[in-house]
Backbone of each chain as ProteinMPNN parsed JSONL, in Angstrom:
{"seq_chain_A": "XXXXXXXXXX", "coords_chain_A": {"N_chain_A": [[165.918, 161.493, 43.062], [162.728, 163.047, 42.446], [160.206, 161.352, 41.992], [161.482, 158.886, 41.233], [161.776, 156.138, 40.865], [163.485, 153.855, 41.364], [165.792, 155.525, 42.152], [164.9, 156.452, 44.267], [164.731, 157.994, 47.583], [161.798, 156.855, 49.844]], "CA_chain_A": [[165.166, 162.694, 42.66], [161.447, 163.073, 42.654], [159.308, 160.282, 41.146], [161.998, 157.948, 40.577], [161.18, 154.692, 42.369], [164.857, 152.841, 41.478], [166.836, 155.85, 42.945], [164.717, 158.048, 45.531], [164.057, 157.879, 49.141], [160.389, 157.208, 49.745]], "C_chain_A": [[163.681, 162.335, 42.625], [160.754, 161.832, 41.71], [160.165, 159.273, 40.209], [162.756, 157.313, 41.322], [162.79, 154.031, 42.138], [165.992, 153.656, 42.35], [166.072, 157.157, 44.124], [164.605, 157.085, 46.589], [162.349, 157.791, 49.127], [159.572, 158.312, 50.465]], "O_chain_A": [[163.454, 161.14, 42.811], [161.148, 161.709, 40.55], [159.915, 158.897, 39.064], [163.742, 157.505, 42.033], [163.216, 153.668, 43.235], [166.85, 153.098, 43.034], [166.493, 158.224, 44.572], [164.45, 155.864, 46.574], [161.692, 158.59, 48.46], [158.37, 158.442, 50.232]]}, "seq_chain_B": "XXXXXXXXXXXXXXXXXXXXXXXXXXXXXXXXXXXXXXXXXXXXXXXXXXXXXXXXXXXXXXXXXXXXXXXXXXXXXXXXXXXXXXXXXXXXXXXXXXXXXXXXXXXXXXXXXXXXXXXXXXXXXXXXXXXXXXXXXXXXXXXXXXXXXXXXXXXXXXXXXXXXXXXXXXXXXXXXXXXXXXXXXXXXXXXXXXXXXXXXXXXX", "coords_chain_B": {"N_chain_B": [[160.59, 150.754, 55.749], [158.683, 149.408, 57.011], [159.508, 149.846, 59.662], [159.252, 152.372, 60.272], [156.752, 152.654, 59.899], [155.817, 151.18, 61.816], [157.084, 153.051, 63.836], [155.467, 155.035, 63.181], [153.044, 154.284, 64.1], [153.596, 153.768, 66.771], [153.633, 156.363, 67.651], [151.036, 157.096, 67.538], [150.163, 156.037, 69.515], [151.192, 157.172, 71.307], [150.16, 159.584, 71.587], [147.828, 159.29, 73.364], [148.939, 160.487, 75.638], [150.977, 163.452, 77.124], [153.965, 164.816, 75.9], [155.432, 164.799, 73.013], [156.11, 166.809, 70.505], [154.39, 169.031, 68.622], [155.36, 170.475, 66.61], [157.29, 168.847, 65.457], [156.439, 167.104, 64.334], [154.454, 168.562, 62.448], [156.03, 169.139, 60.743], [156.908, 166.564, 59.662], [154.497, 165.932, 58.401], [154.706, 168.115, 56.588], [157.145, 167.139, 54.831], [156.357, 164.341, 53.914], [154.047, 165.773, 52.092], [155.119, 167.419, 50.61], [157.039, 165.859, 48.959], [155.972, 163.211, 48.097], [153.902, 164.059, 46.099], [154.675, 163.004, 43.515], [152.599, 161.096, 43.418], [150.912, 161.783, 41.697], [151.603, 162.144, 39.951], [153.319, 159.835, 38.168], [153.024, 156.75, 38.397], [154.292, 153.862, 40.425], [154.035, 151.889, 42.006], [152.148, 149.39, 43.56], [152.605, 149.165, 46.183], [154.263, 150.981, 46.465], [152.595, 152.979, 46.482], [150.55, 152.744, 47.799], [152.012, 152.788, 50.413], [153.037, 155.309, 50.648], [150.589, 156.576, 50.648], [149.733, 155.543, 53.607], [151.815, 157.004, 54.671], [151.189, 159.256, 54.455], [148.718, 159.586, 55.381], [148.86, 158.825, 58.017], [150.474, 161.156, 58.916], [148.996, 162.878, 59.283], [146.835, 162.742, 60.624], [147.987, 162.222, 62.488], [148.98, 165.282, 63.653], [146.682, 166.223, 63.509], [145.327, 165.198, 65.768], [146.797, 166.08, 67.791], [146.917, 168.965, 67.699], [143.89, 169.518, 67.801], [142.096, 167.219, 68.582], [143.381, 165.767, 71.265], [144.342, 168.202, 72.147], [144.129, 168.994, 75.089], [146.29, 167.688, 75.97], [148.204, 168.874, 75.26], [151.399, 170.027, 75.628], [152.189, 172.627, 74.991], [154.025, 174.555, 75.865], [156.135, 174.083, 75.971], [157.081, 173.379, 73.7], [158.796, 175.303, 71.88], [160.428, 175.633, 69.642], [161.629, 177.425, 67.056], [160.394, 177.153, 64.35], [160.658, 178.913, 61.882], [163.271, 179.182, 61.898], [164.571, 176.539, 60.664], [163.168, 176.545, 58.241], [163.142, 178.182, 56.83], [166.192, 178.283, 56.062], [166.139, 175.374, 54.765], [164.441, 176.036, 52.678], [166.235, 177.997, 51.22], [168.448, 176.306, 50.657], [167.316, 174.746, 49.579], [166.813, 175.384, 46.849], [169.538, 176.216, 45.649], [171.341, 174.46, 45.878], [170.184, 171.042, 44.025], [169.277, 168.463, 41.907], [167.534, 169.109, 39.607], [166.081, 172.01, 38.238], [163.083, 172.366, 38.599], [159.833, 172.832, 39.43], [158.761, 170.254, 40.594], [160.939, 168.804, 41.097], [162.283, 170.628, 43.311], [160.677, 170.731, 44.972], [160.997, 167.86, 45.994], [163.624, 168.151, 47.058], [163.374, 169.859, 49.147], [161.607, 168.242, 50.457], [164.096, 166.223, 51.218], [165.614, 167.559, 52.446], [164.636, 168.913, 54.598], [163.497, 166.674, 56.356], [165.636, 165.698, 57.313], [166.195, 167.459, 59.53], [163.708, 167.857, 60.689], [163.106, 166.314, 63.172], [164.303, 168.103, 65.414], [162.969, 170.156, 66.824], [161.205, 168.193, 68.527], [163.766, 166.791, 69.64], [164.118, 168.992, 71.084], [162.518, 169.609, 72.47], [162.496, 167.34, 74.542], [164.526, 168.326, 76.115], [164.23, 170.371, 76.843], [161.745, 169.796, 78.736], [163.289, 167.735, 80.133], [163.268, 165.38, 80.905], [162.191, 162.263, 78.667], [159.012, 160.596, 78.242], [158.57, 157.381, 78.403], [157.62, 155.792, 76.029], [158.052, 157.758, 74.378], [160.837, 157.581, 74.344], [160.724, 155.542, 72.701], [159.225, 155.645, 70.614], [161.304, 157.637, 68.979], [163.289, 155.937, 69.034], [162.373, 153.764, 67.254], [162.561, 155.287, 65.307], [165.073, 156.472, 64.47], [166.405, 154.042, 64.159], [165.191, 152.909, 61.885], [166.445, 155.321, 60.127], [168.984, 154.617, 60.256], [168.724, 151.689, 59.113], [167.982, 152.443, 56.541], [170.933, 154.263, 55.953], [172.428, 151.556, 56.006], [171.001, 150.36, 53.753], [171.768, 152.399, 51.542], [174.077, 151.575, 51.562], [174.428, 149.06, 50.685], [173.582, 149.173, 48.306], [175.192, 150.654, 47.296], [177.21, 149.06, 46.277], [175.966, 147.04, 45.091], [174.752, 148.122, 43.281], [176.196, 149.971, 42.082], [175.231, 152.795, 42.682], [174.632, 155.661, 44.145], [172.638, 158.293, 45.656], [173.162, 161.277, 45.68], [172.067, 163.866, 47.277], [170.306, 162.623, 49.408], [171.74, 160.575, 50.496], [173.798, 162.458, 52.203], [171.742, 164.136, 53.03], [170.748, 162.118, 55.151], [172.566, 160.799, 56.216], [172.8, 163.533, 58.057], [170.687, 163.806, 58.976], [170.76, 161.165, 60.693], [173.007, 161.455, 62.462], [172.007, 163.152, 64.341], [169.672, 161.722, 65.962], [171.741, 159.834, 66.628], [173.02, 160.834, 69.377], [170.888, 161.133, 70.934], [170.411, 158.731, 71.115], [172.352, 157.454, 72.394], [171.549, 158.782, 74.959], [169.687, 156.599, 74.808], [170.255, 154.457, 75.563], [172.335, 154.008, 77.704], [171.059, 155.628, 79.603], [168.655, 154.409, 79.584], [168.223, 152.293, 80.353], [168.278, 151.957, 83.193], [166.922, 153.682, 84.185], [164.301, 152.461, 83.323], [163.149, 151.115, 85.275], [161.665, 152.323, 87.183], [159.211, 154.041, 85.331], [159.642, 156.938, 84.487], [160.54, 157.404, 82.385], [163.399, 158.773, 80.557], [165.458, 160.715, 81.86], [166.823, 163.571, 80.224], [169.748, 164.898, 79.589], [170.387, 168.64, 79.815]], "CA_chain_B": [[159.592, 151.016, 55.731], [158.022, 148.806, 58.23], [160.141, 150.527, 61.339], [158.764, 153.474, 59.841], [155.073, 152.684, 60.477], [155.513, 151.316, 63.683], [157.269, 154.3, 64.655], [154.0, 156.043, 63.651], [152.154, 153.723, 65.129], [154.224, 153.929, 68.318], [153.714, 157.827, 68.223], [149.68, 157.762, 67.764], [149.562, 155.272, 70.803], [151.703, 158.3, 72.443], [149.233, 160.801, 71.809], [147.219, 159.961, 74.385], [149.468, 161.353, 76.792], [152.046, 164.547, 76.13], [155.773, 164.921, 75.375], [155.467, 165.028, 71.749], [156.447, 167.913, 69.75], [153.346, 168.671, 67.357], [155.891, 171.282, 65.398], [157.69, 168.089, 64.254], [155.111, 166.211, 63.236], [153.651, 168.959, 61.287], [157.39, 169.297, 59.343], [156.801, 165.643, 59.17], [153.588, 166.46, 57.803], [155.309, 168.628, 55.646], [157.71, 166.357, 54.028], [155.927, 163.903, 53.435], [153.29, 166.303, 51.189], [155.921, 167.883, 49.429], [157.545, 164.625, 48.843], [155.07, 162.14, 47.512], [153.503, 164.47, 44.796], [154.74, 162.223, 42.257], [151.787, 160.422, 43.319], [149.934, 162.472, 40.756], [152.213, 162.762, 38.061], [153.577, 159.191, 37.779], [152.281, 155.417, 38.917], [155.431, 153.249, 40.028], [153.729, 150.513, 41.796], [151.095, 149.497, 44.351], [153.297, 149.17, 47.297], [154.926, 152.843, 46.623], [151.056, 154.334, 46.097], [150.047, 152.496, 49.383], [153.377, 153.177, 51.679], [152.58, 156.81, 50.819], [148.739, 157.658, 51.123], [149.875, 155.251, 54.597], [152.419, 157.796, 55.344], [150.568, 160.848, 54.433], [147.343, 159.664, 56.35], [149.384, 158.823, 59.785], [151.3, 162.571, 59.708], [147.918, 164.213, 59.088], [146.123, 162.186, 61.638], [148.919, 162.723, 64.155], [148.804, 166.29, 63.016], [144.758, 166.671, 63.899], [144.707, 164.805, 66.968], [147.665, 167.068, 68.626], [145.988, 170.265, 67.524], [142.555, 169.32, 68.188], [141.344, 166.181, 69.833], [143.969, 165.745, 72.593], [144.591, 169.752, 72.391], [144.606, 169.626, 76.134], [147.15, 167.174, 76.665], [149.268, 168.791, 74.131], [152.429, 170.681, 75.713], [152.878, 173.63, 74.077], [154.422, 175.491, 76.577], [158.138, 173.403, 76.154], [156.803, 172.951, 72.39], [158.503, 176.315, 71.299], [161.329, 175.548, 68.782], [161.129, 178.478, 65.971], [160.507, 176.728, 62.312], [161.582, 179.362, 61.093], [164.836, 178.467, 61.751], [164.823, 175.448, 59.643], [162.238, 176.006, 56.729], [164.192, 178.952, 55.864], [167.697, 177.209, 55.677], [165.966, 174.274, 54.108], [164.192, 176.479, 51.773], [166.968, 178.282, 50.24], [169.521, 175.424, 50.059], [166.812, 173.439, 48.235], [166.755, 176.463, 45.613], [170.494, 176.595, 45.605], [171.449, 172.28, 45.881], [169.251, 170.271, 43.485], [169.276, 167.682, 40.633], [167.27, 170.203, 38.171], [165.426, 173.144, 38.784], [161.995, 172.134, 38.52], [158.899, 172.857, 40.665], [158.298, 168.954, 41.518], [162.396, 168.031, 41.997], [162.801, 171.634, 44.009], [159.769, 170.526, 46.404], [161.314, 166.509, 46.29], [165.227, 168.321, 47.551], [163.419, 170.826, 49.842], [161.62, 167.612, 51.348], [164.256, 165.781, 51.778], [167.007, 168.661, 53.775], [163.431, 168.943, 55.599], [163.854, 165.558, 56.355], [167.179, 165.796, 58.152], [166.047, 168.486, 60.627], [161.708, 167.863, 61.216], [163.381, 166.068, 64.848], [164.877, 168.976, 66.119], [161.743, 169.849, 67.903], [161.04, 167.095, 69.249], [164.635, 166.499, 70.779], [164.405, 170.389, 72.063], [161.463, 169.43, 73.692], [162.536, 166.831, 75.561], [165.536, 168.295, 76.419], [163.318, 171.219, 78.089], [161.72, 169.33, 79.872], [164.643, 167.119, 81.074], [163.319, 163.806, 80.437], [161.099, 161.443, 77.613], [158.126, 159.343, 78.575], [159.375, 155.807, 77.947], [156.711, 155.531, 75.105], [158.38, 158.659, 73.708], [162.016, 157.043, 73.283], [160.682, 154.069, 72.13], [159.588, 156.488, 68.978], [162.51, 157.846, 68.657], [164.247, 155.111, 69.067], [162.396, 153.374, 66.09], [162.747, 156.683, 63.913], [166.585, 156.365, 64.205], [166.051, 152.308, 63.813], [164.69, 153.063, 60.715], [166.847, 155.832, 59.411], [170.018, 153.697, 60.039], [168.669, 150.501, 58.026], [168.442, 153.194, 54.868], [172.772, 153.85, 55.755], [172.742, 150.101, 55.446], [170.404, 150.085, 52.577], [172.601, 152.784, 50.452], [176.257, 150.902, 51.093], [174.435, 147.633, 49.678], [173.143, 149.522, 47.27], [176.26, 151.225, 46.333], [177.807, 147.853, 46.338], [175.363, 146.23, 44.231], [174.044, 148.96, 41.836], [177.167, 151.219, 41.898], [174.912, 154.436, 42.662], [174.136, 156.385, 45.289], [171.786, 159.628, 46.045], [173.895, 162.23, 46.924], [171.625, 164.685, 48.244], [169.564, 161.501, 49.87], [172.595, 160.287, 51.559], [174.176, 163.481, 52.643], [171.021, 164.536, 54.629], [170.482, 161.334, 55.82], [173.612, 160.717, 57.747], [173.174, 164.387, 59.055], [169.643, 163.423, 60.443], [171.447, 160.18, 61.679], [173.799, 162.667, 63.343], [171.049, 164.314, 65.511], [169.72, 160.761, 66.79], [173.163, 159.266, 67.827], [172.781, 161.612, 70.83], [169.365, 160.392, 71.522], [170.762, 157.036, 71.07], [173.609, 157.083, 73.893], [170.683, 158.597, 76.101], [168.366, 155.764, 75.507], [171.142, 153.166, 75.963], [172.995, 154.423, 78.468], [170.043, 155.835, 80.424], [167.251, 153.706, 79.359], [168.489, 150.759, 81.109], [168.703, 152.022, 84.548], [165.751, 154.245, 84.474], [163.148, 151.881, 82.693], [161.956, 150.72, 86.236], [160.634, 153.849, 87.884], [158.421, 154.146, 84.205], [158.659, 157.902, 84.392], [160.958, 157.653, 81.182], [164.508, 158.374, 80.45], [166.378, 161.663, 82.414], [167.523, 163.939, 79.52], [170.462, 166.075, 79.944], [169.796, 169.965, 79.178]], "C_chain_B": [[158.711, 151.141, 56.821], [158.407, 149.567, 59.495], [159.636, 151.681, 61.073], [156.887, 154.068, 60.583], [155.385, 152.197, 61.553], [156.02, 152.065, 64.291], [155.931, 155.297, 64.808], [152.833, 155.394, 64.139], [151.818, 154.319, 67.02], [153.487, 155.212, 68.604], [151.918, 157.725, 68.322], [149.407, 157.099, 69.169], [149.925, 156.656, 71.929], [151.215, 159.687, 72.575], [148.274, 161.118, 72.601], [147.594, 160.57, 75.667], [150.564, 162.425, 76.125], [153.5, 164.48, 75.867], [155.757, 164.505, 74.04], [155.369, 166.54, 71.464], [155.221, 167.949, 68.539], [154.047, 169.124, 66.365], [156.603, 170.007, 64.741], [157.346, 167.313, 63.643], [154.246, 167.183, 62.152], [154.803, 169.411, 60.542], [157.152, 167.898, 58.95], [155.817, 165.925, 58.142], [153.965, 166.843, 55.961], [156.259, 168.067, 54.326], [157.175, 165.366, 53.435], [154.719, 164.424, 52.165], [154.347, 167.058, 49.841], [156.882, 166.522, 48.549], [157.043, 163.795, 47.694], [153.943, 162.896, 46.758], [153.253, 163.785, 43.611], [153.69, 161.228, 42.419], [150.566, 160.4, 42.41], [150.2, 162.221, 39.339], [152.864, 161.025, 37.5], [152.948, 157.791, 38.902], [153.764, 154.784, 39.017], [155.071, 151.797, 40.612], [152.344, 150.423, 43.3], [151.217, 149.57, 45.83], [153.704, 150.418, 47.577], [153.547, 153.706, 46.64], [150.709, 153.88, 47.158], [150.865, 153.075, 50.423], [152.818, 154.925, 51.583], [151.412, 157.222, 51.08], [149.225, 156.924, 52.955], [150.997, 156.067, 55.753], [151.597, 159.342, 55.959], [149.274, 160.636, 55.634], [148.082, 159.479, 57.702], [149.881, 160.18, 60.258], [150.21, 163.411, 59.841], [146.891, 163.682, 60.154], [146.538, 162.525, 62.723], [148.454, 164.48, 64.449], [146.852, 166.654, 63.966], [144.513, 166.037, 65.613], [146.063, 165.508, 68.037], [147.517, 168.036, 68.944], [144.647, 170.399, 67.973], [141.994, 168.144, 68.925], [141.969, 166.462, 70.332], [144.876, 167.087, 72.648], [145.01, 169.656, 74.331], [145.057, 168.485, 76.869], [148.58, 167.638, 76.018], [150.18, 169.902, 75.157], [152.799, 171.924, 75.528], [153.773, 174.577, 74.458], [156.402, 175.247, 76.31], [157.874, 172.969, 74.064], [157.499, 174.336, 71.664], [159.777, 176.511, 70.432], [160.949, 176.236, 67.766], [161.206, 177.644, 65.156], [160.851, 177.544, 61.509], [163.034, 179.269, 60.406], [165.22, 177.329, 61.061], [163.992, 175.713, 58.724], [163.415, 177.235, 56.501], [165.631, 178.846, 54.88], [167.457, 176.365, 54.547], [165.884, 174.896, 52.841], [165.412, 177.114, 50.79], [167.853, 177.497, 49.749], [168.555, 174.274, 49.118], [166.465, 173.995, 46.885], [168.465, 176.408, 45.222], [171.105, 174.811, 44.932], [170.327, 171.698, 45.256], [169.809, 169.907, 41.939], [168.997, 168.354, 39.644], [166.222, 171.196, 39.054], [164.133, 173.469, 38.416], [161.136, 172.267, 39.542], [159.067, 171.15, 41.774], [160.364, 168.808, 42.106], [162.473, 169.317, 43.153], [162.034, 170.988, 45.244], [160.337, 169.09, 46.82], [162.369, 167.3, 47.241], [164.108, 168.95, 48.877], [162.779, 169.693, 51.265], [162.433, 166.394, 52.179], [165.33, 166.335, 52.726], [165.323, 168.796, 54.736], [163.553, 167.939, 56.46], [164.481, 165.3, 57.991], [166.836, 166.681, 59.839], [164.756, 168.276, 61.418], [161.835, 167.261, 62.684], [163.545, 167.162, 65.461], [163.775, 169.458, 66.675], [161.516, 169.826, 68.806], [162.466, 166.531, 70.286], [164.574, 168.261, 71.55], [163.372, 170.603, 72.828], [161.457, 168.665, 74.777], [163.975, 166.911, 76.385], [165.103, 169.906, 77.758], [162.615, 170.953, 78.866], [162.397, 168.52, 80.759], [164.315, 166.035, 80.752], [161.911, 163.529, 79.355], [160.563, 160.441, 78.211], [158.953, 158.454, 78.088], [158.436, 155.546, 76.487], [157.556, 156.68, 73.785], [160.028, 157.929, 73.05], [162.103, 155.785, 72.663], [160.197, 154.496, 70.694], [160.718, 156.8, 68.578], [163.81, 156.942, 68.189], [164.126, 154.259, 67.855], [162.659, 154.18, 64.991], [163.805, 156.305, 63.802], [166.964, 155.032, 63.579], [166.103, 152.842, 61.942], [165.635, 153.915, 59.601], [168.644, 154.992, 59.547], [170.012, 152.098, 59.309], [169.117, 151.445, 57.011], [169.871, 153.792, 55.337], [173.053, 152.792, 55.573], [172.699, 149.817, 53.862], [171.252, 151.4, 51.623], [174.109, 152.024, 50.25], [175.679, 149.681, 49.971], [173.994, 148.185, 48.645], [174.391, 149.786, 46.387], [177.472, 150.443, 46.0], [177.433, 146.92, 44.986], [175.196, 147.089, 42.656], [175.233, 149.873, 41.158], [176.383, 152.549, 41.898], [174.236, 154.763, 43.855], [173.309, 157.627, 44.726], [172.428, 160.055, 46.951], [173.047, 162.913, 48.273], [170.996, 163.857, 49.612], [170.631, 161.491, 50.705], [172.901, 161.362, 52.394], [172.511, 164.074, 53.993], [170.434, 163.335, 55.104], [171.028, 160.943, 56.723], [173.79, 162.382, 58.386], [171.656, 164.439, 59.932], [169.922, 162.363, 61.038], [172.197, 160.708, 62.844], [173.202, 163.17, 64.793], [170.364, 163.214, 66.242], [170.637, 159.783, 67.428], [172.798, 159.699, 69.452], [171.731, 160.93, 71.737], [169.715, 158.595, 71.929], [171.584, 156.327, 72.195], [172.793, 157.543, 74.969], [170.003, 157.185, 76.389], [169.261, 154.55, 75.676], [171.902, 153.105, 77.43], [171.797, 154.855, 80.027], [168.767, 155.112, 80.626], [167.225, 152.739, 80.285], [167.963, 150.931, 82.409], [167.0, 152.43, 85.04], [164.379, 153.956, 84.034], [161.853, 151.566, 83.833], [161.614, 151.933, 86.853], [159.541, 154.48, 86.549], [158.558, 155.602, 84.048], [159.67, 158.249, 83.117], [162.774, 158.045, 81.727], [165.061, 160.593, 81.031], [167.09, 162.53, 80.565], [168.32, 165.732, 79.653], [170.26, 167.719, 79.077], [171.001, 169.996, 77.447]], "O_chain_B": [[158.186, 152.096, 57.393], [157.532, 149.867, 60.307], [159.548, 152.238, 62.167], [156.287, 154.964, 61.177], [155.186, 152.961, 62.499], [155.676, 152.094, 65.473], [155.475, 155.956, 65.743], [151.805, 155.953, 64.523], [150.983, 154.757, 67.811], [152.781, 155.29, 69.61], [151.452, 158.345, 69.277], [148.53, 157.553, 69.905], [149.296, 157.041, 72.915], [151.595, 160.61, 73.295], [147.781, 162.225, 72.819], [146.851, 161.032, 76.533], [150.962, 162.355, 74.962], [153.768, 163.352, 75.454], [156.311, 163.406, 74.018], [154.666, 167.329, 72.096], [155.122, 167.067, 67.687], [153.837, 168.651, 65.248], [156.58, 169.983, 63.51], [157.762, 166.823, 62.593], [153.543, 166.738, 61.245], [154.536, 170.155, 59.598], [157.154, 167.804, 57.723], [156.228, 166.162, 57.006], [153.739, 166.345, 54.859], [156.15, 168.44, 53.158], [157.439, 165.329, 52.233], [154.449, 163.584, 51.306], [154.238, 167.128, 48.617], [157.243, 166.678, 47.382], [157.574, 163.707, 46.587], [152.879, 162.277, 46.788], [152.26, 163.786, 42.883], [153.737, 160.349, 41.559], [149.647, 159.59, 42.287], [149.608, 162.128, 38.263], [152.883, 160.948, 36.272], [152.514, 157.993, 40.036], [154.529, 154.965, 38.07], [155.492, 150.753, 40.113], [151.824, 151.412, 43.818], [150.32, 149.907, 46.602], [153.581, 150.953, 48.678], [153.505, 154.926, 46.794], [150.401, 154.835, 47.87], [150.371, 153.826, 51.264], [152.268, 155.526, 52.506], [151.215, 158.237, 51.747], [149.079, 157.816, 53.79], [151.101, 155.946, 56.974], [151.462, 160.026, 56.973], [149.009, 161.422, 56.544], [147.667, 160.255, 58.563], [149.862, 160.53, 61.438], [150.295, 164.509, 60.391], [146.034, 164.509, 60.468], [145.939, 162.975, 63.699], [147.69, 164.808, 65.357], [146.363, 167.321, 64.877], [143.664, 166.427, 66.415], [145.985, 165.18, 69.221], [147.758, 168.427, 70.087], [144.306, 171.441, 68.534], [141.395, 168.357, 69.979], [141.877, 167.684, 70.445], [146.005, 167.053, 73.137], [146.026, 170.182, 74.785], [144.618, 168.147, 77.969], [149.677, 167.093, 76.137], [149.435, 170.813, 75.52], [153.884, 172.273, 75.993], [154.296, 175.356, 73.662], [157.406, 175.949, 76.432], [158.663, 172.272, 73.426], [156.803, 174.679, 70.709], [160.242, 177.649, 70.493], [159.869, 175.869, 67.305], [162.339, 177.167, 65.105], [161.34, 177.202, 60.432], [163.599, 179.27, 59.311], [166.434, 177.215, 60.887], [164.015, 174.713, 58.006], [164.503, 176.986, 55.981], [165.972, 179.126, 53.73], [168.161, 176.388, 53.537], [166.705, 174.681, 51.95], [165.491, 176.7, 49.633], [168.229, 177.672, 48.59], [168.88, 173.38, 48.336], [165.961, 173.341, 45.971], [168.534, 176.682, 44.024], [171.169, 174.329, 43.801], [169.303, 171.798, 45.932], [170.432, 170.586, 41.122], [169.805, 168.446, 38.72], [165.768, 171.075, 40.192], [163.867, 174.585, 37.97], [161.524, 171.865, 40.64], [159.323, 170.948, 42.961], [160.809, 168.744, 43.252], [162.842, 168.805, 44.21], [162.591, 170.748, 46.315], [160.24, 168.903, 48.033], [162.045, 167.16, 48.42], [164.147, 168.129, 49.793], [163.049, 169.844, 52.456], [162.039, 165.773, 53.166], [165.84, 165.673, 53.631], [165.541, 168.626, 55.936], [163.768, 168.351, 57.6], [164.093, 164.955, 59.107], [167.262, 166.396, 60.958], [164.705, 168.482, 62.63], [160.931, 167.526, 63.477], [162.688, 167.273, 66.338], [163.587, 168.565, 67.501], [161.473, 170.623, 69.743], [162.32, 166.001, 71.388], [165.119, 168.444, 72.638], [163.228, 171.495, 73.664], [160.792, 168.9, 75.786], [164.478, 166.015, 77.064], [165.495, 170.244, 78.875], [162.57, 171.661, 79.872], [162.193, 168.534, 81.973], [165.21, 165.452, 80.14], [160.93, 164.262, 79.233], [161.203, 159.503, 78.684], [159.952, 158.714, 77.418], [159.081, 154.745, 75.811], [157.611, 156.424, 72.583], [160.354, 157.778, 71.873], [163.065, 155.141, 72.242], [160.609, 153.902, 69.698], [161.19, 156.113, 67.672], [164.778, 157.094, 67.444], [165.143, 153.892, 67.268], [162.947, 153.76, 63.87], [163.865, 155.541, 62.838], [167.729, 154.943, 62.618], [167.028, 153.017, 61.149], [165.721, 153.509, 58.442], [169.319, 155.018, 58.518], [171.028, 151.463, 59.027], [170.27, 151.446, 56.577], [170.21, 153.804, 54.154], [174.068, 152.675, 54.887], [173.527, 149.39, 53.057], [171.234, 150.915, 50.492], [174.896, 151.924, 49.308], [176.164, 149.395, 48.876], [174.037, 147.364, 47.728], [174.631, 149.38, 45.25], [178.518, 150.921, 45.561], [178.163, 146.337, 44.185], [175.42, 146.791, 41.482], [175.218, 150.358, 40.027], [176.809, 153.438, 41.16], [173.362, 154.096, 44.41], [173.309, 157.92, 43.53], [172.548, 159.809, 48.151], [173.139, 162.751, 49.49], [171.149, 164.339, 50.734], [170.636, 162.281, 51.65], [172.285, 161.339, 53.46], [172.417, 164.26, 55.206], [169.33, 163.576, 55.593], [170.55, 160.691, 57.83], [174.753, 162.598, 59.121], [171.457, 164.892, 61.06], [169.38, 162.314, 62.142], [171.983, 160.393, 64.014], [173.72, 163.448, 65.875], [170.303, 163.532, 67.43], [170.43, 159.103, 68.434], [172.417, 159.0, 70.391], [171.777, 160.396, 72.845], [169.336, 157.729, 72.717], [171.544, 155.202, 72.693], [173.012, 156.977, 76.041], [169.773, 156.665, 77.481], [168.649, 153.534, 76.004], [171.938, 152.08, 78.111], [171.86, 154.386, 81.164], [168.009, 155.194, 81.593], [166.232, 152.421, 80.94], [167.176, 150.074, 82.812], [166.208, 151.872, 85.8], [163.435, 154.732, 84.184], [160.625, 151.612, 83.752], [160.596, 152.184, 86.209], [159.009, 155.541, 86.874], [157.592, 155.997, 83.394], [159.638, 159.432, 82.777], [163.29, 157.753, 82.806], [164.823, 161.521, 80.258], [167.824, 161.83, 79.866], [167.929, 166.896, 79.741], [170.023, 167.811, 77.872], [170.873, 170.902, 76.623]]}, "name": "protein", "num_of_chains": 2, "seq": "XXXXXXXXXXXXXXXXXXXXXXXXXXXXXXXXXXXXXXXXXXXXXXXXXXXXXXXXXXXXXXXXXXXXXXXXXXXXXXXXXXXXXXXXXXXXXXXXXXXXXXXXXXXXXXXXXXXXXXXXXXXXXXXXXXXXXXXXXXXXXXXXXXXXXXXXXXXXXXXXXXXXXXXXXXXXXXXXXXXXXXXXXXXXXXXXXXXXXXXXXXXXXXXXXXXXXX"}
């Protein structure tokens, strides 16, 4: 989900 | 990451000649702005605040020099895939499908079903004109590169961490989906037709 670096896609 | 930028590398070298799709570089465009927002609202590290202004500045560069500098090498005539047809889709299933129903996560989901589709384009362009410069499936060819490490990079993940990203995965193996195709051209065809340089034959 948006602005969360351990589980998004960049 | 890396296969990432030298795909956009690859593509600005391929701007000085045509067979690029500008409409999917400006959905690229697109995703990536709706995307990397959180660049505002949260700090996660110096590598994630660089990779992104390095994304955002290559789609908006590509973006300006398709439209305007090399305007008259640009295509447009085989360039005519409706966007409608995908922002609309995208748009409502990223109102419908999402984690929470927030401005920033709605615009994160909407960029990444954006994501999945911002090729389509670009393969319906070179499928109107029949074949891809060789420079052209050598983009492509790293785009797909790239989006098949991250199917690698979620199994080990979901190996190691026990968690996946649904929505993430899910439109990732269905934009994997749409370069397979591309993939048995440039293997299958690439080989044969590399020496005559005028690129790779693509069936209608």
């Amino acid at each position: 989900s948006a602005g969360d670096p351990d589980h998004d896609e960049l | 990451n890396a296969l990432h930028v030298i795909a956009l590398l690859l593509l600005l070298l391929l701007l000085l000649s045509c067979g690029i799709s500008g409409k999917s570089q400006v959905l690229f465009a697109l995703v990536f702005t709706t995307r990397y927002l959180d660049l505002f609202t949260n700090f996660i590290s110096l590598y994630n605040t660089v990779m992104k202004v390095i994304f955002l500045l290559c789609s908006y560069v590509t973006v300006y020099m398709i439209y305007w500098r090399f305007w008259k090498s640009f295509d447009s005539e085989n360039d005519t895939f409706r966007l409608e047809f995908l922002l609309v889709p995208v748009t409502g299933l990223s109102f419908l499908e999402n984690y929470s129903f927030t401005p920033l996560e709605i615009l994160w989901t909407f960029s990444i079903y954006l994501e999945s589709v911002a090729i389509l384009p670009q393969l319906f362009m070179i499928s109107r004109t029949g074949e891809a410069e060789t420079i052209t499936t050598h983009y492509l060819f790293f785009l797909g590169l790239y989006r098949a490490l991250y199917l690698a990079n979620w199994i080990w993940r979901y190996h190691t961490e026990n968690f996946y990203d649904q929505i993430a995965v899910v439109s990732g193996v269905v934009q994997t989906i749409f370069y397979c195709d591309f993939f048995y051209l440039y293997v299958t065809k690439g080989r044969c037709q590399e020496g005559d340089g005028h690129g790779i034959p693509i069936p209608a």
